[in-house]
Structures are given as C-alpha cells and as structure tokens.
C-alpha positions in Angstrom: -4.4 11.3 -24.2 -2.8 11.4 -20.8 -1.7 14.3 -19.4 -1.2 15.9 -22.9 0.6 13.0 -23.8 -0.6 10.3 -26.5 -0.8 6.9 -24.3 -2.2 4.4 -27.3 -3.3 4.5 -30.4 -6.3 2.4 -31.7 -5.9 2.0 -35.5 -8.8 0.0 -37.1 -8.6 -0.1 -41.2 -10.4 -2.1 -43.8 -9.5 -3.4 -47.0 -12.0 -2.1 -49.1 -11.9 2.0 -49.2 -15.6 2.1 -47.2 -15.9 4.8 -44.5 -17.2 3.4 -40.9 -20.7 3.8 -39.7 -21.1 6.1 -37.1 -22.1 3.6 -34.6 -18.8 1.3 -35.0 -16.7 4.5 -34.3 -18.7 5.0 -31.2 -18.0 2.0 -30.1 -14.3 1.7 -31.1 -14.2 5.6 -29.9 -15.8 3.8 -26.3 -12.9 0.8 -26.3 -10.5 3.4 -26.7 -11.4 5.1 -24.2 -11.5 1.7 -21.8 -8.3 1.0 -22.6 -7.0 4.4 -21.9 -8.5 4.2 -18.2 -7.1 0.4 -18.1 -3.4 1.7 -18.9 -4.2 4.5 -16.5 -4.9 2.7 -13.4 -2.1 0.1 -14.3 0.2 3.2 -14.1 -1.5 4.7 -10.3 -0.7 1.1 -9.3 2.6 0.9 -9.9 3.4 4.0 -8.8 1.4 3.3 -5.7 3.9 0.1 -5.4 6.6 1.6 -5.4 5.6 4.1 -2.9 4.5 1.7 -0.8 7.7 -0.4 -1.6 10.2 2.8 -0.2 8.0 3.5 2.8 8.4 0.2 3.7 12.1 0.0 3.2 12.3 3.2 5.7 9.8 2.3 8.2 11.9 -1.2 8.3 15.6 0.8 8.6 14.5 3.0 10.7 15.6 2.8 14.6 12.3 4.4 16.0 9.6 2.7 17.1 6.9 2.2 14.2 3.4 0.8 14.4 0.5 1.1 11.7 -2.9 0.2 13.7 -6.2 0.4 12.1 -9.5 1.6 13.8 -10.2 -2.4 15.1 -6.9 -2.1 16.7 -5.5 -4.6 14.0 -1.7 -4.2 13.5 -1.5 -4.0 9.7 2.5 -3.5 10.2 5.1 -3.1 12.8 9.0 -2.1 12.1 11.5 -4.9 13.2 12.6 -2.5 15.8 9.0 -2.1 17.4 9.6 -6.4 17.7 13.0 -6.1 19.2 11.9 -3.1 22.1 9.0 -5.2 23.1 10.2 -8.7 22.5 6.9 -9.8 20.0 6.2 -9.1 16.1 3.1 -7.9 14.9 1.4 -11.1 14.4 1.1 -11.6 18.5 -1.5 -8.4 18.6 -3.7 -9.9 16.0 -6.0 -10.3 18.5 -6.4 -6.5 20.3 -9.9 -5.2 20.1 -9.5 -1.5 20.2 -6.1 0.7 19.1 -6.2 2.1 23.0 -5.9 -1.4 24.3 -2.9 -2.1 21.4 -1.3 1.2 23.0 -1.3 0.4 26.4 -0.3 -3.3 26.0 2.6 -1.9 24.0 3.4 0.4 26.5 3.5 -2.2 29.6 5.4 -4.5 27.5 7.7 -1.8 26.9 8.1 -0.8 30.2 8.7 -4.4 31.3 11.2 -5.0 28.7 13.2 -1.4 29.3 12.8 -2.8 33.5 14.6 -5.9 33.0 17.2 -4.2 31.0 18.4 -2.0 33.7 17.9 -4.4 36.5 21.4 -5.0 38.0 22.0 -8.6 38.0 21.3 -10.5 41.3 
C-alpha cells in the first residue's frame, strides 16, 4: 500500500493445495515490502526530475541574474543570462575558493562589463 493505494501485488501459488510455512511468508511478506520501497523511491525520483527539470527551464528563461553556489564557492549552475551580463559561463569560476570571493568577482566583472557599455565611443 501507498498512500491508501494498492502499488503491487505479490502472488505466489503452488500446485499442490499445501499451505506455506510461516517462515516463507515472512520472507515473501519482507520482499514485498522491498519492492514496495524500490517502486517508492523510483516514484520520489521522478518526481524529483521533473522538478528539477521545470526549475531549470525557468531559471534558464528567465532575464534576471541567477547563480546556484555551494558552500566551497563551486558554481553548480549559472542562467545563460548571468553569462551574457558578465561575459563568462559557469565553468570559468570552477576555480573560486569561497562563495564571498565568487560574489565579489561577479560583481567587478559586472561592473566592468555595465562600464564598457555606457562608455561613449572614442
């Protein structure tokens, strides 16, 4: 059962009209529930998937500026748009030690890029 709702059915049978022994419907009572928790978690990770699937799709349409860092200061993603205000894509910050440092590089890169942008040509 998951969530009230019957998710498999185990049917074991034998030819000859014997009952089982209590310890074989233990066991098939314990691969049941094995498979149960197998379909489970194959469920959680599609639906985890797909939410990570949608996310994406928005953090990638999106015109703002998006940046998932990690607590090493590792870029684990960056939105097409964070590429084109800075002029780099994630895979140039590999390298940042600390999410501060990753911050501040972003915001002098920035702030370079939006400078030469409103520089009246000479």
């Amino acid at each position: 059962m998951r969530e009230g709702h019957v998710a498999a059915l185990l049917n074991a049978g034998r030819r000859e009209p014997i009952p089982f022994d209590t310890d074989t419907v233990k066991v098939a009572e314990i691969f049941a529930a094995q498979v149960g928790a197998a379909l489970a978690n194959a469920s959680l990770y599609l639906a985890l998937a797909t939410s990570e699937a949608r996310l994406r799709l928005i953090a990638d349409s999106i015109s703002d500026l998006v940046v998932v860092v990690d607590c090493d200061g590792t870029i684990l993603h960056a939105s097409p748009s964070f590429g084109d205000a800075v002029g780099k894509d994630a895979t140039t910050w590999s390298e940042q030690t600390s999410p501060t440092s990753v911050m501040e590089t972003i915001a002098h890169d920035f702030a370079r890029q939006s400078e030469t942008r409103t520089r009246p040509p000479q």
